[in-house]
Every structure is written in structure tokens, then in C-alpha cells.
N, C-alpha and C positions, 0 to 999 in steps of 0.2 A: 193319205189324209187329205181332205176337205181346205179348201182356203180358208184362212181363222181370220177373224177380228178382235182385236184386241183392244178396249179402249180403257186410260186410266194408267199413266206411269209412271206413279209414286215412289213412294221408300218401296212397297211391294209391288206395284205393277212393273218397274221398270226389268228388276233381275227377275221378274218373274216370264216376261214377252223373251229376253233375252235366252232364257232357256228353251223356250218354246222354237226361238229362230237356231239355237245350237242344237235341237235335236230335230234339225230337217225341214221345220212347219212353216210352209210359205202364211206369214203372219201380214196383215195391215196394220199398221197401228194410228193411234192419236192421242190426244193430248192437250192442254191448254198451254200446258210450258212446254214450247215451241223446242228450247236445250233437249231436253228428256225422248222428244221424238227424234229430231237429230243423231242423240245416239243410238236409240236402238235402230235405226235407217242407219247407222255407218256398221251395224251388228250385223246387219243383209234384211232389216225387216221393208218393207215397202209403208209409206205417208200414205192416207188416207182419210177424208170425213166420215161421218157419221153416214150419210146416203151413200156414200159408195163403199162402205164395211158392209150396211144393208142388202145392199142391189146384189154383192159381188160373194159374200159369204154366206155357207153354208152353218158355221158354229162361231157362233159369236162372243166374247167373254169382256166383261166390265169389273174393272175394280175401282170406284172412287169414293171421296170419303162420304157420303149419305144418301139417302133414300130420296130425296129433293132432285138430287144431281143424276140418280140412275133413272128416275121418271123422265127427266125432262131432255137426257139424251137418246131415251128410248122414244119417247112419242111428242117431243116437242115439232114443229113445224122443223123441217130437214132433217131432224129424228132419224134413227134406224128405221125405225116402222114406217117413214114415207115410202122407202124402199124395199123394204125387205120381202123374201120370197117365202110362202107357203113351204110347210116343212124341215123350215132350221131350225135350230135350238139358240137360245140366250143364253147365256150361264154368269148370271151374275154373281161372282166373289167378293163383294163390298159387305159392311158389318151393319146391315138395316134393320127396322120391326121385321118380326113375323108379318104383320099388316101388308107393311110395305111389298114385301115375295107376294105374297098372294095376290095383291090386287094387279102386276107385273103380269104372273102365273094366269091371272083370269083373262086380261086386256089380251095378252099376245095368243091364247087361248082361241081368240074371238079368230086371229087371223090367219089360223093354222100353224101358228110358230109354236116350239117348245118351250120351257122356261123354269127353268133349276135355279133353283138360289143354294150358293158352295159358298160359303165363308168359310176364310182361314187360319188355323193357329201354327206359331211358331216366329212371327214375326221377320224383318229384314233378314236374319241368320237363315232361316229356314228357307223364304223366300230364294237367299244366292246358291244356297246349297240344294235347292228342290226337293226339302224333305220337309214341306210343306204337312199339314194335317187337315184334310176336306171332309165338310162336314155338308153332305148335302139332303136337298129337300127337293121333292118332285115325282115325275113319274121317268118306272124303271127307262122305261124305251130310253126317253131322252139322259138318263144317267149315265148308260151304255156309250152313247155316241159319245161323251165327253169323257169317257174312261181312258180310252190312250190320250188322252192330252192331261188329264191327273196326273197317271202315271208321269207325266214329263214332271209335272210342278210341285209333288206331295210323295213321299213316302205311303201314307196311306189315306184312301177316299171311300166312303161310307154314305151310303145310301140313309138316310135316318128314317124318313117317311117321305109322304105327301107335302105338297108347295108347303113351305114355312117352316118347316123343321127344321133344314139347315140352320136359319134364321136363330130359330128358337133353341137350335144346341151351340149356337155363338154367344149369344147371348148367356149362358146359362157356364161356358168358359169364360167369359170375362168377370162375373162373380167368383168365380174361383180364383184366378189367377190375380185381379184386384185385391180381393179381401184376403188373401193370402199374402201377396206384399206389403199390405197394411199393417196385417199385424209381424209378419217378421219384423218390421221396420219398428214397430213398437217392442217387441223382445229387444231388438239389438241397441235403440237407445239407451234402454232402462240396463241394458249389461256394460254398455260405456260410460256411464254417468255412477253407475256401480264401481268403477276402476277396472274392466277386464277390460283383457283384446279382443276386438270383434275376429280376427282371424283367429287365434285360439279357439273361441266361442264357437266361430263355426266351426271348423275341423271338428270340435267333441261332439257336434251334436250331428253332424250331414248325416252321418251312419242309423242314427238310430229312428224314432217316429216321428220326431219332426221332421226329419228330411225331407228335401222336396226338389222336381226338377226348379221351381220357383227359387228355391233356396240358392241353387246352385246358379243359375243363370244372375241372379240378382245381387247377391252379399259379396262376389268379385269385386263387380261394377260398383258399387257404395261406396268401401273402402277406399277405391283409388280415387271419388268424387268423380266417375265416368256416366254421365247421366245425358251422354250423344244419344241420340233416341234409336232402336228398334223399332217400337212398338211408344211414341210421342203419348205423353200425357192428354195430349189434345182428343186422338182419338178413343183412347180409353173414357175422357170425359163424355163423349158423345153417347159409345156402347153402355155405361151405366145410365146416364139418364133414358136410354132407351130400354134399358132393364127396367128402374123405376115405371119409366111411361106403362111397359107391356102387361109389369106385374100387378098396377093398382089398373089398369081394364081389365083383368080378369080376378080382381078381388084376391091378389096373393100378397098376405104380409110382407116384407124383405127388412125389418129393422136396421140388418146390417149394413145392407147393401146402400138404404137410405143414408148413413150414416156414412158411408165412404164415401157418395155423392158431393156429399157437407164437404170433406176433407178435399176429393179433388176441386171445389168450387174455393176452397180455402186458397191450392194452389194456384187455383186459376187467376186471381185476384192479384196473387200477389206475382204474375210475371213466369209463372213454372209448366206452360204449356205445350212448350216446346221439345222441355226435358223427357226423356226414356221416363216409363212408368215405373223405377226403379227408382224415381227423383219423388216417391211418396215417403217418402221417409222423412224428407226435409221437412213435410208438415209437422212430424215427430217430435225431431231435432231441434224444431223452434219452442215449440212446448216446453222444451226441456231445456233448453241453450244448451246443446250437447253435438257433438257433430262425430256421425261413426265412420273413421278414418283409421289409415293405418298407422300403427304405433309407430311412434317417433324413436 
């Protein structure tokens, strides 16, 4: 394997480079939070900027949190792109527009680089446990190159189409998996304010068609009030309003979707953006002065 770059070491960049440096991959990395580089450099990974991840790699991968912040460490002055060489690949796994990929896709296009956009599901769990879910967009050639290094970070990685598709099947999972906590969280209020036990409640129903892996990832964490983030409200707030954004430019109703925006902006306001996206419930809970915990 090719030298990687890695830049971005978040809740998910971090265990995500570190797998990458526990299966063999001489990795550079970086970062803003100086701690976070640190560690994965005491993991065996090597420090590095932006111009010398360029100059010195061949496969390059960015996970941070917006489309703002992958433009401007790709083509800002000292940028990858001051450096970089004809023929690598980018592989951006950040949760941006379709827009965004493509216009990445076109720019790095010009200067003979590759440029895949792989957004990920599964959140921090998936991430430590590398049974990530890659969801990419681009051309095959450069998919290829980046396949044994999925393999390190995902359980499974899927080609979707052309630049943006990744983009646009993240997008399209964060609808789902939003408006799914949403309304569990609205069943399981109206069942505690009812007089049941939410673990009762669950148990009757995980088996049958409401089930869901949401159901099960999610209605643990409630009960015990465990709303440490995986997957932080923050960024889930970001991917819906980038759902809104994408779906009114190309003319797609989303009523619902709009409507959960409303709710996380509820949360927003009131201090809850920190919280696991399992803390939409609390929007619920206030409605109802009800809080679904486990029976006393």
C-alpha cells in the first residue's frame, strides 16, 4: 500500500486513522486538535500538514465536519492541492452537499487527481470496530484504489455512481435514521405518559415491524438517560439542513424532513447539541413533561 493521508480526527476520524495504522498503513495525519494528533502519532501514525500529506501521498482521505472546511483544506493557499501530485486520489468521508463532491470532483479533475466522496454510517461504534458502511460516489478506477483501505474501515463499501452519489446516499441515510428516532421517541413518550415500561414496550415490539436496528441502538441509550454522543446532535443538525438545502434545489417536497429540522433547531436552542442524536426525544419529553426512563 501507497502512503495515506489522513486528515480530520474526530469522534470518527480518530478510531478511524487508528485502524488504518493497526492494519500496517504508514498513515500521516493532522488535525486542529493538536491532543487527537498526538495520539494517533503515539498509535505509529507520522504528524504532518496539509502540503506535505500532498507532496508525499498517493491516497489521501478527509473526514471533518463540512463542506467549507474540505474546500478550504483542499485548495486553500498551503492546501493539499499546493502540493499534490498528478494521479492520487482524495477520498473525502465527510457528510457534505452533493454540490459540494462534485465541485471537489471537478476542481481536483483539472489537476489530474481522483476524487470519490465515501460518507459513512454506523457512527463512533462502527468507526472503533471498523464495521463502518461506505457509501461512495465517483469513478470506478479511483474506487478500486481506495478499496483495500475500506476494507480496513467498513464492513461493507459500495460504489453508488458518479461524483455525488455518495453524498447524495448520506444524505438520503440521515432522513432515515433522523425521522426514525423521531418518531420512536414520540411512540415511546406517549407509552410512558400512558403508564407502561418503555423496556417492556420495547422488548414486545423489537421482534415484530416496527423493529428497527435504530430501535435497538437507540431505546437502550434513552432509558438509562445515556445521550454521550456517537453520532452528536450537532452533526446530524448540519446533514438535515443539508437534506432541506439539496431537496428544495431540485424541487423535492420533504414535509417530514422539514419538520424534524424545526425539532432539531428546537434542540438547538435549548443547549442539546452536543447530545447523541438519541437526545431527540427530549424535544418529546418536554411536550409532554414525561421523561422515558427506566422504571423505578
Amino acid at each position: 500500500m501507497s502512503k495515506v493521508g489522513f486528515i480530520g480526527l474526530g469522534i470518527m476520524g480518530r478510531p478511524m486513522a487508528k485502524n488504518m495504522v493497526k492494519a500496517g498503513v504508514e498513515l500521516l495525519v493532522t488535525d486542529l486538535n493538536r491532543e487527537a494528533v498526538a495520539d494517533v502519532v503515539a498509535a505509529g501514525a507520522q504528524a504532518a500538514d496539509y502540503a506535505q500529506i500532498g507532496a508525499e501521498c498517493d491516497v489521501i482521505f478527509i473526514i471533518v465536519p463540512n463542506g467549507d472546511i474540505v474546500k478550504s483544506v483542499l485548495f486553500a493557499e498551503n492546501g493539499v492541492t499546493s502540493t499534490i501530485k498528478t494521479g492520487g486520489v482524495v477520498c473525502d468521508m465527510s457528510s457534505v452537499t452533493p454540490a459540494e463532491s462534485k465541485e471537489c470532483y471537478k476542481r481536483l479533475q483539472e489537476k489530474g487527481v481522483g476524487f470519490v466522496d465515501a460518507p459513512v454510517s454506523g457512527g463512533e461504534p462502527g468507526a472503533v470496530a471498523g464495521t463502518l458502511a461506505i457509501m461512495a460516489g465517483g469513478d470506478e478506477k479511483d474506487f478500486e484504489v481506495l478499496k483495500p483501505y475500506f476494507d480496513i474501515l467498513g464492513s461493507s463499501a459500495l460504489l453508488i455512481g458518479k461524483s455525488g452519489t455518495g453524498s447524495v446516499t448520506k444524505l438520503a441515510n440521515q432522513v432515515i435514521v433522523n425521522n426514525t428516532i423521531a418518531v420512536v421517541s414520540e411512540a415511546f413518550v406517549l407509552a410512558v405518559k400512558a403508564g407502561a415500561d418503555p423496556e417492556r414496550v420495547y422488548q414486545a415490539i423489537r421482534g415484530g415491524l416496527a423493529g428497527s436496528a435504530v430501535l435497538d441502538a437507540k431505546i437502550p441509550m434513552i432509558v438509562e438517560r445515556n445521550f454521550k454522543p456517537g453520532g452528536p446532535i450537532r452533526i446530524n443538525h448540519k446533514d438535515i439542513k443539508n437534506v432541506v438545502n439539496t431537496a428544495h434545489a431540485i424541487d423535492v417536497p420533504i414535509p417530514y424532513t422539514a419538520q424534524l429540522y424545526e425539532i432539531l433547531q428546537s434542540l438547538k436552542v435549548h443547549g442539546h447539541m452536543e447530545d447523541d442524536h438519541g437526545g431527540i426525544v427530549q424535544y418529546f419529553e418536554a411536550l409532554a413533561d414525561v421523561e422515558v426512563k427506566k422504571a423505578d
